[in-house]
Chimera marker file (.cmm) of the C-alpha trace (Angstrom):
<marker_set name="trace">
<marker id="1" x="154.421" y="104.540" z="77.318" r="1" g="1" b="0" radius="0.5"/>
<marker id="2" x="152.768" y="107.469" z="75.590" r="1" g="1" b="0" radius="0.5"/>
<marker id="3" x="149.422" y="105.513" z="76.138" r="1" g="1" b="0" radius="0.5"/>
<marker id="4" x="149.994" y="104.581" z="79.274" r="1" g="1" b="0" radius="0.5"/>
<marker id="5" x="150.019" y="108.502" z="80.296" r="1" g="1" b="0" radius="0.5"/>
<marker id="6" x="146.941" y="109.281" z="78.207" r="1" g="1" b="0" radius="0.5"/>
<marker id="7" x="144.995" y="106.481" z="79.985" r="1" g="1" b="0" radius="0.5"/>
<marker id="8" x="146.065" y="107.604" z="83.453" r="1" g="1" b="0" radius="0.5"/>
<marker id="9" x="145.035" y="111.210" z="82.967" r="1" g="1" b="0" radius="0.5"/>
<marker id="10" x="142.333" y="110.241" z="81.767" r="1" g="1" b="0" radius="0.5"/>
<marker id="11" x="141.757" y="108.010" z="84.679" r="1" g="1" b="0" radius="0.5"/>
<marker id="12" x="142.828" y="111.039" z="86.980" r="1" g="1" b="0" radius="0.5"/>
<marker id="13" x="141.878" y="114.119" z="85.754" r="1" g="1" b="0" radius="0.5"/>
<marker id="14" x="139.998" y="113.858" z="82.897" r="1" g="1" b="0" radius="0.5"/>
<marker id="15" x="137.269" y="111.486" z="83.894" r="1" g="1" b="0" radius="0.5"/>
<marker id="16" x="136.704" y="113.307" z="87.709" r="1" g="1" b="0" radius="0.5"/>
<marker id="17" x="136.303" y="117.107" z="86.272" r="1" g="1" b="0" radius="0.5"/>
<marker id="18" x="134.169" y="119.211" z="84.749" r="1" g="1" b="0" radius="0.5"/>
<marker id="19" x="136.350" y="121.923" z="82.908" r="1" g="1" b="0" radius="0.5"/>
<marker id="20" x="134.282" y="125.119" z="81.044" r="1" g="1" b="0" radius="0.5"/>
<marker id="21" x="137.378" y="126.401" z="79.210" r="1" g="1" b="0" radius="0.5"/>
<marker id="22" x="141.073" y="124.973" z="77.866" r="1" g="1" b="0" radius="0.5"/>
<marker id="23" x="141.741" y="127.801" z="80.289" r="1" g="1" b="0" radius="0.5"/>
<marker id="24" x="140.285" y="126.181" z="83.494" r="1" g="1" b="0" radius="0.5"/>
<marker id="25" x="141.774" y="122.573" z="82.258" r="1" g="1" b="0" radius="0.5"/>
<marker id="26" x="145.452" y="123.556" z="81.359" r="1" g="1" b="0" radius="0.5"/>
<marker id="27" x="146.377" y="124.656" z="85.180" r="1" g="1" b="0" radius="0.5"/>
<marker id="28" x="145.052" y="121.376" z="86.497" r="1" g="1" b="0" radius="0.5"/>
<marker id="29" x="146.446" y="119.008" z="83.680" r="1" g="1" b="0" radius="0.5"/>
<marker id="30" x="149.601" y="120.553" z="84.323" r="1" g="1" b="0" radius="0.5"/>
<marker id="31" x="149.765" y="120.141" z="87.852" r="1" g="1" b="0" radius="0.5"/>
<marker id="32" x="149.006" y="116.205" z="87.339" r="1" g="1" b="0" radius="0.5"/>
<marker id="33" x="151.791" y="116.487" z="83.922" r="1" g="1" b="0" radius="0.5"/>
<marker id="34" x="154.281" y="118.068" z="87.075" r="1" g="1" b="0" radius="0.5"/>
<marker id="35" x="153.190" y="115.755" z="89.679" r="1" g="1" b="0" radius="0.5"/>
<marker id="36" x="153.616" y="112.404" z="87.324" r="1" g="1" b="0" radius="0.5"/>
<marker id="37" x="156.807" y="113.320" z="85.685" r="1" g="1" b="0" radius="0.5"/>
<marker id="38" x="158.032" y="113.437" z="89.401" r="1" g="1" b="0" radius="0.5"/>
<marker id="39" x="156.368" y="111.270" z="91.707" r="1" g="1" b="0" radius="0.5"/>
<marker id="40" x="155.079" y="108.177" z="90.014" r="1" g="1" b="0" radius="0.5"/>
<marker id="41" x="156.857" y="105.660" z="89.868" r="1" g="1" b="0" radius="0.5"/>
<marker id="42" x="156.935" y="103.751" z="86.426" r="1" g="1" b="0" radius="0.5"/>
<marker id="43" x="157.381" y="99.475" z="86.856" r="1" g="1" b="0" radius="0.5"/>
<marker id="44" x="158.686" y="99.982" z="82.825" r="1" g="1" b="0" radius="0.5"/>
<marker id="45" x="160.892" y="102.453" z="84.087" r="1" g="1" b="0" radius="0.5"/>
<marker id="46" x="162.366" y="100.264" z="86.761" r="1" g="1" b="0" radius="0.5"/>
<marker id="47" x="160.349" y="102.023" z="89.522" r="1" g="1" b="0" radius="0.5"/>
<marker id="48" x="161.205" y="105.148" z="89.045" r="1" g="1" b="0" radius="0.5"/>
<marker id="49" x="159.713" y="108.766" z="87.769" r="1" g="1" b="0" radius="0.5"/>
<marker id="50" x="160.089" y="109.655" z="84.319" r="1" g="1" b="0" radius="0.5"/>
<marker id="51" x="161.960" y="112.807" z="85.492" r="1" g="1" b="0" radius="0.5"/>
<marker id="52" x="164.708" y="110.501" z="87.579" r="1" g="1" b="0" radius="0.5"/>
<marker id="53" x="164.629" y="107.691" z="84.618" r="1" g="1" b="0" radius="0.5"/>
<marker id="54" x="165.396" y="110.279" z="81.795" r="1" g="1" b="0" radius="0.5"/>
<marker id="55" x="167.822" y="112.147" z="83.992" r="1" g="1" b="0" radius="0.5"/>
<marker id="56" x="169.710" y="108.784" z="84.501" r="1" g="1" b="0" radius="0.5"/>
<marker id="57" x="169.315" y="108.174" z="80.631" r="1" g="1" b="0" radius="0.5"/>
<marker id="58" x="170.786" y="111.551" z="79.617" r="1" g="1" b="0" radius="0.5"/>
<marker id="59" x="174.215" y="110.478" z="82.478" r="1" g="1" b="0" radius="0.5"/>
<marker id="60" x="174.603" y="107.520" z="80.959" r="1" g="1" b="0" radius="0.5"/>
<marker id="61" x="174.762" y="109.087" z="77.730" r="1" g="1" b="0" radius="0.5"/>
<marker id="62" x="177.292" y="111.860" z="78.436" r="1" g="1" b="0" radius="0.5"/>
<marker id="63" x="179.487" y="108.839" z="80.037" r="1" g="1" b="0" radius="0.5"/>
<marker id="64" x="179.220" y="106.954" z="76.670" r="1" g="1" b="0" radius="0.5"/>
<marker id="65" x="180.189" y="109.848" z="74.777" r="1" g="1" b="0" radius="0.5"/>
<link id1="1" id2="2" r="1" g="1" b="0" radius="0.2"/>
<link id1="2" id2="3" r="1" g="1" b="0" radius="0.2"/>
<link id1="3" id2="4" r="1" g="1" b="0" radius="0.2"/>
<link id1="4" id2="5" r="1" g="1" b="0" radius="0.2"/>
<link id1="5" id2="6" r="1" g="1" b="0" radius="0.2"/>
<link id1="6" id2="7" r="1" g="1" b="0" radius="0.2"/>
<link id1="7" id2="8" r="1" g="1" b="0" radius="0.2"/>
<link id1="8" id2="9" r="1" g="1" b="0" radius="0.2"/>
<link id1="9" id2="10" r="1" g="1" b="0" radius="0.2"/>
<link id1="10" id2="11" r="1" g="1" b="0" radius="0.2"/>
<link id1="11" id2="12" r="1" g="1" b="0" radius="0.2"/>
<link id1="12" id2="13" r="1" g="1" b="0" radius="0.2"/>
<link id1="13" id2="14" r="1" g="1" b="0" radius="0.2"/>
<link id1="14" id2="15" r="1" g="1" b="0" radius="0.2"/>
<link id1="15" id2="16" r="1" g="1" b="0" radius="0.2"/>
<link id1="16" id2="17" r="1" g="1" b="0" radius="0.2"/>
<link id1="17" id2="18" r="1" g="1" b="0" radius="0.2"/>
<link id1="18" id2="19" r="1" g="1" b="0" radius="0.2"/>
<link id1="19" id2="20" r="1" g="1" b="0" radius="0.2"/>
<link id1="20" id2="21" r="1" g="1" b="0" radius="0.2"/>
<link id1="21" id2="22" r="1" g="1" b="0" radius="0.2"/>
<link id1="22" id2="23" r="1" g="1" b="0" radius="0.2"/>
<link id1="23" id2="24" r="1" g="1" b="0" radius="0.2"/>
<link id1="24" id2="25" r="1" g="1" b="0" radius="0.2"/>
<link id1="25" id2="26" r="1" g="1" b="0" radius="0.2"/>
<link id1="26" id2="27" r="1" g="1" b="0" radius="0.2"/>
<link id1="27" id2="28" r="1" g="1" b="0" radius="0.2"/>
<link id1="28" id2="29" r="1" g="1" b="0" radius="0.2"/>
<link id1="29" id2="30" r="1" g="1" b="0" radius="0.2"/>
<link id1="30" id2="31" r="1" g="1" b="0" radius="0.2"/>
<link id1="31" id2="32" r="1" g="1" b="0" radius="0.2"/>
<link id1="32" id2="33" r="1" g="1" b="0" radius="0.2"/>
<link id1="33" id2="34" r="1" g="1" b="0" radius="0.2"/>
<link id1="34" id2="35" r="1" g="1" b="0" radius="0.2"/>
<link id1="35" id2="36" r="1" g="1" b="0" radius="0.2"/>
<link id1="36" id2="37" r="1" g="1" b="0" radius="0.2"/>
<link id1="37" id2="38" r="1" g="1" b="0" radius="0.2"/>
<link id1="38" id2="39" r="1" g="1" b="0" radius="0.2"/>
<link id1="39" id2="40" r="1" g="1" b="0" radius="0.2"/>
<link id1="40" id2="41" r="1" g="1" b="0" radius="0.2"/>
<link id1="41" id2="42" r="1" g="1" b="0" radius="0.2"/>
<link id1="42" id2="43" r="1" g="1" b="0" radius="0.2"/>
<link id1="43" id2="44" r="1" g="1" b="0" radius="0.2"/>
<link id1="44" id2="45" r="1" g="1" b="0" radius="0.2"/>
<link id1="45" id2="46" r="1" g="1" b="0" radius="0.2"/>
<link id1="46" id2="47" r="1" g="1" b="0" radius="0.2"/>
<link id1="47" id2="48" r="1" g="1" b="0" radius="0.2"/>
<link id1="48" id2="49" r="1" g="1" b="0" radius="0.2"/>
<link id1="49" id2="50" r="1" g="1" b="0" radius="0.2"/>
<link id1="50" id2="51" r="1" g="1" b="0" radius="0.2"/>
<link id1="51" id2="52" r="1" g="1" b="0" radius="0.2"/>
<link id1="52" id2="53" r="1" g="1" b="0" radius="0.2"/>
<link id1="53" id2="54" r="1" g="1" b="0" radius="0.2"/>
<link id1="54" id2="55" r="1" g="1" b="0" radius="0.2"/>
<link id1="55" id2="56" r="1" g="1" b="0" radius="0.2"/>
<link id1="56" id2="57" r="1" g="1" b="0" radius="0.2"/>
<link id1="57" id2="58" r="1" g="1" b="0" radius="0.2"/>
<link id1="58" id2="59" r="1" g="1" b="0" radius="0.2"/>
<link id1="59" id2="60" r="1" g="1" b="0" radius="0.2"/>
<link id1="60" id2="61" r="1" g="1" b="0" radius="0.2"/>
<link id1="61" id2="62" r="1" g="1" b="0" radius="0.2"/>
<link id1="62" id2="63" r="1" g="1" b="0" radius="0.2"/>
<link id1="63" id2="64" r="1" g="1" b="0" radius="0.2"/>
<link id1="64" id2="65" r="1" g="1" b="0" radius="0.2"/>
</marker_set>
């Protein structure tokens, strides 16, 4: 999945902007790191975010414990 989310910020961010500095780039890959954690939804993930998948994972843990 790891390469997955390297491909799609590349595809997003990374391939559409110009940045001068790590400085300029970090507040703008975050933003798209926040945004994708909780918005897209993931078909290996069932169709849902990474944020509501690992959430999920970490109930169904305590409930197994």
């Amino acid at each position: 999945m790891h390469v997955r989310f390297h491909l799609t910020l590349g595809e997003q961010v990374l391939d559409n902007e110009i940045f001068e500095s790590l400085e300029q780039a970090r507040p703008v890959i975050g933003k798209f790191i926040e945004n994708y954690n909780r918005e897209w939804l993931i078909h290996r993930l069932h169709l849902t975010s990474p944020l509501d998948y690992r959430e999920d994972y970490e109930r169904r843990k305590k409930g197994a414990a």
